[in-house]
N, C-alpha and C positions, 0 to 999 in steps of 0.2 A: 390611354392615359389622359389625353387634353380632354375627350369626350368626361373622365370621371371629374376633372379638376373644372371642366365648365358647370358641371350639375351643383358639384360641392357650393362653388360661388353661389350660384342662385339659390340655394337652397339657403345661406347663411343668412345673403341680401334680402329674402323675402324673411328669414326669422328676426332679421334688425329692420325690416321695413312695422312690422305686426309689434315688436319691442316698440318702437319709438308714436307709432299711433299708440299704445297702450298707455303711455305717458302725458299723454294731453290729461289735461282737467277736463271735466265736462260740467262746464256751468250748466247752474240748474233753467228749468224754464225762464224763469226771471227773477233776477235780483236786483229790488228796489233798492235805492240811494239815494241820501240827500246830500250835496255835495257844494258846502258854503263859499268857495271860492272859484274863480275862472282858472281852466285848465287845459290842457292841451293832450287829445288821443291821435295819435297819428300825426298828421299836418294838418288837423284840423282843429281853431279854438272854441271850446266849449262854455257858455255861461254858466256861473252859478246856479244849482238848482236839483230837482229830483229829478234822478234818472233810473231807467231798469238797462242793465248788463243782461244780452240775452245772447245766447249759441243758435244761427238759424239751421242748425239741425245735423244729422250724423253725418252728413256727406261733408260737411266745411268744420271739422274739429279744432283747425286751427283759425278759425274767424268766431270772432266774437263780435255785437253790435251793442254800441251805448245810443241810446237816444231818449232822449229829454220825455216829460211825460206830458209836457202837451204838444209833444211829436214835431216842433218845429226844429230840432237839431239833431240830426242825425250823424253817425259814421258806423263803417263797418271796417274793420282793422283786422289786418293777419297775425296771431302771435305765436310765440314759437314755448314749448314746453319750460316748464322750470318744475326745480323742487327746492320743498324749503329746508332753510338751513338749522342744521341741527338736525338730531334724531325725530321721529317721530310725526305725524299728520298735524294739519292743520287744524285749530280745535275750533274756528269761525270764520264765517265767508267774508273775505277784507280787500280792499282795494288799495295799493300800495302808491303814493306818488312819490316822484322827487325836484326840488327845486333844480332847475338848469337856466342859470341866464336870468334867475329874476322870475321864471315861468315855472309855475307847477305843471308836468307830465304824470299823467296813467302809466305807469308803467308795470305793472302786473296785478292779477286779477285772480284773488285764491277762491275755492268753494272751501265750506266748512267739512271736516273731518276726509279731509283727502288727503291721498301724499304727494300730490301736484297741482303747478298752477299753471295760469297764463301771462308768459311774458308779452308784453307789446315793446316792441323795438323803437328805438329813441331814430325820432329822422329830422335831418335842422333844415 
């Protein structure tokens, strides 16, 4: 009985481990931005300017990298799945902030016609 009741667990754990990677967004190779005011990804402050939002590859689903396009600013940030509110996918690739403190934050990261994004976790 404990032999069947250990299988069951891992067996669920691995269908909610494969569920919850299924939920990541997977930003596209790169998505250019221009982005008129200073803001803040992680704990780190970003200048005003064009940036590409890229995913370095299938192994880090939940890292995302913003960095500047004449490469002098970088981060790479861990975020964690979201979806959006209301019924339905995303109908364009958008980049969400919110004022905190007088500071604009990144704080999630959609692709177009998905039904999930990328939250970036708020850190003071």
């Amino acid at each position: 009985m404990k032999g069947r009741l250990s299988a069951a667990v891992a067996v669920l754990g691995f269908a909610f481990a494969v569920g919850a990677v299924s939920a990541w967004a997977v930003i596209p190779l790169e998505l250019h931005v221009k982005i008129p005011f200073e803001f803040i990804v992680g704990q780190r402050t970003m200048p005003a300017g064009e940036y590409t939002i890229s995913n370095p590859g299938a192994e880090a689903q939940d890292v995302i990298e913003v960095r500047s396009a004449d490469g002098r600013n970088a981060v790479f940030v861990t975020t964690e799945p979201a979806s959006p509110k209301g019924p339905g996918f995303v109908d364009k690739s958008q980049l969400i902030f919110r004022k905190i403190d007088g500071k604009e934050h990144l704080v999630s990261v959609w692709e177009a016609d998905t039904y999930a994004g990328n939250a970036i976790p708020i850190t003071r």
